[in-house]
C-alpha positions in Angstrom: -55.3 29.3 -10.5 -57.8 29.3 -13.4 -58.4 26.1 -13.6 -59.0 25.6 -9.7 -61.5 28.0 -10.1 -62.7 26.5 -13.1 -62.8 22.7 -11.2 -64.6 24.9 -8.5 -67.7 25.9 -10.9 -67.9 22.8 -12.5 -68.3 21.1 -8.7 -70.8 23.5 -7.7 -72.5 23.1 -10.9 -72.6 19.0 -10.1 -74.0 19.4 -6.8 -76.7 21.7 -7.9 -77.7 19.9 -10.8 -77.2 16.8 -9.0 -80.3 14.3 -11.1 -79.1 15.5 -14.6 -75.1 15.5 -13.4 -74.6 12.1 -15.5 -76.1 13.7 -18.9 -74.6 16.9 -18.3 -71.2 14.8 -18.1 -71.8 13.0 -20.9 -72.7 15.7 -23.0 -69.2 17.7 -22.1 -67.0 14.1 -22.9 
């Protein structure tokens, strides 16, 4: 269940950081 949680940060991160969620995706891919 790591990675749920994981998927679960990452989502909360997104909707936090929602005008810089297309850099911060680019800079992790």
């Amino acid at each position: 269940m790591v990675y749920l949680q994981i998927l679960g940060n990452l989502i909360l991160i997104f909707a936090v950081f929602e005008p810089s969620k297309i850099n911060y995706a680019r800079g992790l891919f």
